[in-house]
C-alpha positions as CSV (number, residue, x, y, z in Angstrom):
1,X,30.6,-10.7,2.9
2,X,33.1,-8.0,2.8
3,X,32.6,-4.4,1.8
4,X,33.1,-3.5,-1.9
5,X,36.1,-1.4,-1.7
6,X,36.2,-0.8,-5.4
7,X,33.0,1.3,-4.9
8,X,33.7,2.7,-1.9
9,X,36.9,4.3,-2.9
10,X,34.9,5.3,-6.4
11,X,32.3,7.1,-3.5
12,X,35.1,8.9,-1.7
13,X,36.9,9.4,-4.8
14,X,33.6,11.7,-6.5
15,X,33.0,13.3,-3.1
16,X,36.1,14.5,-3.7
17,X,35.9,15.8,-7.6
18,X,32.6,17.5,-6.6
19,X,33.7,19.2,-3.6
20,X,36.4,20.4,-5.6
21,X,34.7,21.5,-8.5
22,X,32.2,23.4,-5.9
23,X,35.1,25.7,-4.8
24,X,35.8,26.8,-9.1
25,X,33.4,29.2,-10.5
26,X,30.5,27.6,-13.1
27,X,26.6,28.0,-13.8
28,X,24.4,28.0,-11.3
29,X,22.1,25.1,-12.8
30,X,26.1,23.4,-12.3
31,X,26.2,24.5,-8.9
32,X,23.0,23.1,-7.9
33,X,22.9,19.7,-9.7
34,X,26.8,19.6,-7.3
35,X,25.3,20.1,-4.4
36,X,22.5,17.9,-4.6
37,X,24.7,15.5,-5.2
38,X,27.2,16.3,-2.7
39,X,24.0,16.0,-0.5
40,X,22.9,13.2,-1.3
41,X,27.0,11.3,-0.7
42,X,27.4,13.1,2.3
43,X,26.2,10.5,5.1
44,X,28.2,7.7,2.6
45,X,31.0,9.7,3.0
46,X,30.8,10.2,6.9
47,X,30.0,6.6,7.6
48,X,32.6,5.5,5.3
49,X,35.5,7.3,7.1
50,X,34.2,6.6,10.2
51,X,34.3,2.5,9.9
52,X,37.7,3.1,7.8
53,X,38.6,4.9,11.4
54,X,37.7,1.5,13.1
55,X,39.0,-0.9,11.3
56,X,42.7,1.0,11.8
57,X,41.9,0.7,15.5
58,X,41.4,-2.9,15.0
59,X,44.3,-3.2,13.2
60,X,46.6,-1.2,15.9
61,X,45.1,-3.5,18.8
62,X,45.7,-6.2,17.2
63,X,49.5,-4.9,16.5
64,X,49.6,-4.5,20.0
65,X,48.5,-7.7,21.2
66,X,50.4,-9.6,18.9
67,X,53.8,-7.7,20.2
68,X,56.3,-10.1,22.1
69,X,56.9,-9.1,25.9
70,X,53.6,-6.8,26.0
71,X,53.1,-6.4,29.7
72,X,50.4,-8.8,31.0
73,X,47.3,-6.2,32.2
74,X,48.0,-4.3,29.3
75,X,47.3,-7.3,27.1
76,X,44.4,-8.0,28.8
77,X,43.3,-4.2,28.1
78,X,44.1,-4.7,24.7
79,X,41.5,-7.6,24.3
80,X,38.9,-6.0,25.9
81,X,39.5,-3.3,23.5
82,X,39.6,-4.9,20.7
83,X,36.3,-6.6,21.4
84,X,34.5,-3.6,21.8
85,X,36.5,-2.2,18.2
86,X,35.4,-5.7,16.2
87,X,31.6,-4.8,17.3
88,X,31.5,-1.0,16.3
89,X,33.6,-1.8,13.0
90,X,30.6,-4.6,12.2
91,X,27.6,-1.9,13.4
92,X,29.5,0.8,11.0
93,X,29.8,-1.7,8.3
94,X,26.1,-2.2,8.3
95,X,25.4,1.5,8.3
96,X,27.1,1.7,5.1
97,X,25.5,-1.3,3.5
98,X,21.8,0.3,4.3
99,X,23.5,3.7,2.7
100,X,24.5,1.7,-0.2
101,X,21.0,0.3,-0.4
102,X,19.2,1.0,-3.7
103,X,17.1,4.1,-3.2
104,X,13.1,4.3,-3.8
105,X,13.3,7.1,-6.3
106,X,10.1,8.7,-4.3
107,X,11.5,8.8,-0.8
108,X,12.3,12.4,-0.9
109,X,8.3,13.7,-2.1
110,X,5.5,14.9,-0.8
111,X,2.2,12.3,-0.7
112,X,-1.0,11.7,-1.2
113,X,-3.1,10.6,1.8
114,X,-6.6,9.0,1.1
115,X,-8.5,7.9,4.2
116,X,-11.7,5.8,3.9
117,X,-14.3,4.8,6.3
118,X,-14.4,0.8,6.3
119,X,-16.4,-1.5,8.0
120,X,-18.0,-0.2,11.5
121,X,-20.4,2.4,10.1
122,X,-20.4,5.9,12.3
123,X,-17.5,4.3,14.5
124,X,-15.5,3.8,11.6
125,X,-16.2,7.4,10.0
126,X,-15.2,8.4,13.3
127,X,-11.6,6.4,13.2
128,X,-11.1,7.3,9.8
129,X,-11.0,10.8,11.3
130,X,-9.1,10.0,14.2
131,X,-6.3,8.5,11.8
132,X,-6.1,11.6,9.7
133,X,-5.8,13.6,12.8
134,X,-3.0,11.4,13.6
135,X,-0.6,11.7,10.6
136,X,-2.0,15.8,10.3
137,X,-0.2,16.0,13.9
138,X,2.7,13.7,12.4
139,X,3.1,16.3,9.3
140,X,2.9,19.4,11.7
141,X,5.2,17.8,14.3
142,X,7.6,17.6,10.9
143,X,6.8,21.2,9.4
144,X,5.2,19.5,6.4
145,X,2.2,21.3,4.5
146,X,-1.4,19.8,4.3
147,X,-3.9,20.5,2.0
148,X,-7.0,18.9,2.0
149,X,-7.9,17.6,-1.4
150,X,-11.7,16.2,-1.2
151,X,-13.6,15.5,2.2
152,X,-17.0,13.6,2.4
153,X,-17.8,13.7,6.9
154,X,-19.6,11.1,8.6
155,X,-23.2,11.6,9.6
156,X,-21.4,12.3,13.6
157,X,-17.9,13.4,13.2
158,X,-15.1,11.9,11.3
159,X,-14.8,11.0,7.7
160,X,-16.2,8.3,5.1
161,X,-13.6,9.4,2.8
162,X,-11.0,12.5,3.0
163,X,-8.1,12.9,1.0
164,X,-5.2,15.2,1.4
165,X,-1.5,16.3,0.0
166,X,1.4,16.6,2.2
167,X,3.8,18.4,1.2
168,X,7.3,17.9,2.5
169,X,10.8,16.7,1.8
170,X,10.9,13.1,2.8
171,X,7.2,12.2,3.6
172,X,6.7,9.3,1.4
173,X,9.9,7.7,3.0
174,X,8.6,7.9,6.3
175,X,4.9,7.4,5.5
176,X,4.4,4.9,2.4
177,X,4.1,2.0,4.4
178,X,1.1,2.6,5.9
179,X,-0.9,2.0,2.9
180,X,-3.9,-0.9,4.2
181,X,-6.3,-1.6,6.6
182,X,-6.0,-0.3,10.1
183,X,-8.7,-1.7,12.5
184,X,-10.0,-0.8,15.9
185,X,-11.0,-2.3,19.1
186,X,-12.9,0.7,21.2
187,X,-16.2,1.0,23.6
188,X,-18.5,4.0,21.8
189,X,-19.2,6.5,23.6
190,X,-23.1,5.2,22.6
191,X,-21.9,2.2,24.1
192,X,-24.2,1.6,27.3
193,X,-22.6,-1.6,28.3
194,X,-18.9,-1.0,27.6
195,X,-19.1,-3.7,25.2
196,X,-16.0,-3.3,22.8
197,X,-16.6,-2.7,19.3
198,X,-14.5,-3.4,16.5
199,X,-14.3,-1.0,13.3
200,X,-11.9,-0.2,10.1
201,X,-10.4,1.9,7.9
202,X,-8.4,1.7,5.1
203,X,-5.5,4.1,3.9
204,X,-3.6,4.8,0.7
205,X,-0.5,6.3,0.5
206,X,0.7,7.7,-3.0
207,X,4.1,9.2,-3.8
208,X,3.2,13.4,-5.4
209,X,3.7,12.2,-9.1
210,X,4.7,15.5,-11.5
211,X,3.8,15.8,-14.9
212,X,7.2,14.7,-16.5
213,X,6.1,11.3,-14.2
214,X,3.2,10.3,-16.4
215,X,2.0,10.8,-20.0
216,X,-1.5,10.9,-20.4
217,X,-3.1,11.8,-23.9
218,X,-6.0,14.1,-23.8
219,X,-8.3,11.6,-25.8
220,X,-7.9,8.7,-22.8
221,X,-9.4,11.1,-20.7
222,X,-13.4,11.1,-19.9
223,X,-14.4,14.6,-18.8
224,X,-17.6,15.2,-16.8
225,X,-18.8,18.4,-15.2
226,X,-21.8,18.4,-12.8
227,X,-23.4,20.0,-9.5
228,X,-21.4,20.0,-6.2
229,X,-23.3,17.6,-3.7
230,X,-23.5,18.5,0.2
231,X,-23.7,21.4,2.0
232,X,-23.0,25.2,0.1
233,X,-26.1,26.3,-0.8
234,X,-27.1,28.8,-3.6
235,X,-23.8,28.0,-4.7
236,X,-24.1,24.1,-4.7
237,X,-27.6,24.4,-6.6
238,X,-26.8,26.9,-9.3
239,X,-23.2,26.1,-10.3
240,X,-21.5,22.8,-12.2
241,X,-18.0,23.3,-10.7
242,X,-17.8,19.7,-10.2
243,X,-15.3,17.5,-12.1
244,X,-15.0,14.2,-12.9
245,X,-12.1,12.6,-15.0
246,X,-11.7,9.1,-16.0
247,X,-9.1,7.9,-17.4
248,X,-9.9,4.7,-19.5
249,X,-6.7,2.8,-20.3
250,X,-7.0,2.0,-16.6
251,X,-10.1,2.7,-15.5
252,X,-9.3,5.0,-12.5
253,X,-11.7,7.8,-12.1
254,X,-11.6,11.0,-10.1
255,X,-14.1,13.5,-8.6
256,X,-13.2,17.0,-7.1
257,X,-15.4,19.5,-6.0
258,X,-14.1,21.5,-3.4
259,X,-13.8,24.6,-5.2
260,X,-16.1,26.8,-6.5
261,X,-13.7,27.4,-9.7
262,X,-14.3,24.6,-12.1
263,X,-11.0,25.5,-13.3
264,X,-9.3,24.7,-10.0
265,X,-11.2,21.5,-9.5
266,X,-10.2,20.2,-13.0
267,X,-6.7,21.2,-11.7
268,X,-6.8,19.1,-8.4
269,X,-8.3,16.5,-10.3
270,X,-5.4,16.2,-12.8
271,X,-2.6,15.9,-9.7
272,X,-4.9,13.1,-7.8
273,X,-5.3,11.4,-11.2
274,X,-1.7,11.7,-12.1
275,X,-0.5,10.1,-8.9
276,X,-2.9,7.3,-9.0
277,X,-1.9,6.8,-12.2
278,X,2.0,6.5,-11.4
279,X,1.6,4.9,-8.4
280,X,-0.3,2.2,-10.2
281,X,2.9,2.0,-12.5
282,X,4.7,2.0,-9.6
283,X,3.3,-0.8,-8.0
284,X,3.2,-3.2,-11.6
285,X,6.7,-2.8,-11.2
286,X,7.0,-3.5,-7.6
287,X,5.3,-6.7,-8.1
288,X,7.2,-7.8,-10.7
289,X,10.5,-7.1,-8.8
290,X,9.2,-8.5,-5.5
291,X,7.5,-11.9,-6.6
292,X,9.6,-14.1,-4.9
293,X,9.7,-12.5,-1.8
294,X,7.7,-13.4,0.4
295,X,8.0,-10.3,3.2
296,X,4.5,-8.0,3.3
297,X,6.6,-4.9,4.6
298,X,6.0,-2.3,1.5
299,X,3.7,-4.3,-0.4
300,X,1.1,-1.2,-0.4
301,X,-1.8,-4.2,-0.7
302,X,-5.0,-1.9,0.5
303,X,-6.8,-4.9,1.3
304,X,-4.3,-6.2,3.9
305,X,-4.7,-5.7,7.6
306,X,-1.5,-4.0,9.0
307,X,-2.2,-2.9,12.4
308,X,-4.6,-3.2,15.3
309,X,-5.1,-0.1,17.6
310,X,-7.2,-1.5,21.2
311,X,-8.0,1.5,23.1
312,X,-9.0,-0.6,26.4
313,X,-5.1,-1.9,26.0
314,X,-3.7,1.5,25.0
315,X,-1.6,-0.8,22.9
316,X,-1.0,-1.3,19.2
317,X,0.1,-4.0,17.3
318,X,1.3,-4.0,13.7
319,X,0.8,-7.0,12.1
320,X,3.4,-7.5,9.4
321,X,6.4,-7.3,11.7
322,X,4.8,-8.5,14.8
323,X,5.3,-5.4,16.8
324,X,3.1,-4.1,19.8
325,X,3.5,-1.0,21.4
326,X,1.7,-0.1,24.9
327,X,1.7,3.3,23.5
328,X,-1.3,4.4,21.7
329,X,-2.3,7.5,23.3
330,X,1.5,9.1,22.1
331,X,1.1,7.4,18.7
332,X,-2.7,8.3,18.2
333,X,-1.3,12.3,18.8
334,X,0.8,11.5,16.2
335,X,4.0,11.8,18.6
336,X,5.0,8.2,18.7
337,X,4.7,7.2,14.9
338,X,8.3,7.6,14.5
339,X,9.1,4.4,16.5
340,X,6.4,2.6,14.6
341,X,8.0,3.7,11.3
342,X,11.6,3.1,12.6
343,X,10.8,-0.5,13.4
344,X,9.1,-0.9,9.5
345,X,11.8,0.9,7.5
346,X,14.4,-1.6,9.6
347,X,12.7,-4.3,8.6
348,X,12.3,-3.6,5.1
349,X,16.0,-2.9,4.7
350,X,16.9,-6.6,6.5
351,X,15.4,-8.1,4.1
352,X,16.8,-5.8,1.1
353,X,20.1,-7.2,2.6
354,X,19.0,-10.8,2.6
355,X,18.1,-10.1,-0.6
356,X,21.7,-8.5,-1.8
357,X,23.6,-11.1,0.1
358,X,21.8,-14.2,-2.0
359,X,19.8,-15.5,1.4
């Protein structure tokens, strides 16, 4: 299937009016709604001219093979060249069909990461904390912000439930498919016998909703204010900073008490609820777009196990695309995720283009 070249000269053809209009003088709202977009075409642009580039070197070899009384070895050249030309021109033309890919409107915010405790007891607390650890590295190692929402530790380290914000242009495109059950194969450092012990955790990953995302009406919404549980003493005792907001159209119900303003809390409450809420839109209309596929890359399913990490291997393996990596200790530290995420976001695009080319 050949390359539109309606669109792509329609591409080129706006990079061109906007660049264009950039150099005249206008309003800065103008201005900055021109160079977003210019932005955003930019790579489209790039990779456009660059397989336009290879296909005229196709073209010219081919000229030059097909010219009468070429001398021998550099016809032979030619043919070797022109191999080498065909396969570039096909890897630029795929470039440009993942550009042209329809875009998750969300790839470019900030998330919400909820980490729970699954099955495993104190060992899984202690996972759950060792997989926030790893994507906290992951966010520093990428100059993102985190700010820790809500935190409930395990009775000996770790977490039965924490749940942060990272802020960060681009962090739900590189993070939102870790969304499920990750489990663990370890020996406890309890563990007299070295027998291997296998524990889980589940994580959520939810795009930063903002308030033009999601209408909620005032009268859907369940307001509770009570004591702070855990440690903070006088405070904890003598103060009802604690909020809790259900919102009954869907039932989703949220608790914050990490501040001592109740104010504040009803205000971290709102953003949690407000991205649960449009990420539960988000994936209704996921589901209805993705029925008939049958790929679990980007489903979001919490329930479903997507990756095995067995320390005694240093490997990991991630289930849905059938990839293992003898490199746990780099991607525990947060270092190596990027391969792990390469390898997803690759195979979520094949099968957008299976799914654009009618296969």
């Amino acid at each position: 299937m050949s390359l539109p070249s309606n669109k792509l000269e329609a591409i080129l053809s706006r990079y061109e009016t906007i660049v264009e209009r950039l150099s005249a003088e206008m309003e800065s709202d103008t201005i900055i709604a021109l160079s977003r977009e210019r932005a955003e075409l930019e790579p489209l642009v790039v990779a456009i001219h660059a397989w336009q580039a290879a296909m005229r070197e196709v073209t010219d070899l081919t000229a030059l093979i097909n010219e009468t009384g070429t001398d021998p070895e550099l016809h032979q050249m030619a043919e070797d060249e022109i191999a080498a030309a065909r396969l570039d021109c096909e890897a630029r033309e795929h470039a440009i069909r993942v550009l042209l890919l329809p875009k998750d409107a969300a790839d470019e915010r900030g998330v919400v990461l909820e980490v729970r405790a699954g099955t495993g007891g104190d060992e899984a607390a202690l996972f759950a904390g060792a997989l926030f650890r790893m994507y906290q590295r992951y966010a520093d190692l990428h100059r993102w912000k985190v700010e820790i929402l809500s935190e409930s530790e395990g009775t000996v380290g770790g977490y039965k439930e924490i749940i942060a914000e990272i802020h960060g242009k681009g962090a739900f495109a590189r993070l939102k498919f870790e969304s499920g059950v990750h489990r663990v194969q370890r020996v406890p450092d309890t563990e007299t016998s070295g027998r291997i012990h296998t524990s889980a955790a589940t994580v959520a990953v939810l795009p930063l909703a903002e308030a033009v995302d999601v209408t909620i009406d005032d009268k859907d919404l369940v307001i509770e204010t009570m004591r702070a549980g855990g440690a903070g003493g006088q405070h904890v005792n003598k103060t009802e900073s604690a909020i809790r907001i259900t919102h009954t159209p869907t039932g989703l119900a949220v608790m914050m008490q990490e501040e001592r303003s109740q104010h504040r809390n009803k205000a971290k409450a709102m953003d949690l609820l407000r991205s649960r809420i449009f990420d539960l839109e988000r994936q209704k209309l996921d589901q209805a777009r993705s029925e008939h596929r049958k790929s679990q890359v980007g489903s979001g399913d919490r329930s479903e196990r997507i990756r095995t990490y067995n320390f005694p291997q240093g490997r990991i393996t991630d289930h849905r695309i059938n990839l293992t990596l003898y490199k746990l200790p780099q991607i525990i530290a947060g270092e190596g995720l990027d391969e792990v995420f390469d390898a997803l976001i690759t195979e979520y695009q094949a099968g957008l283009l299976a799914e654009e080319s009618g296969q």
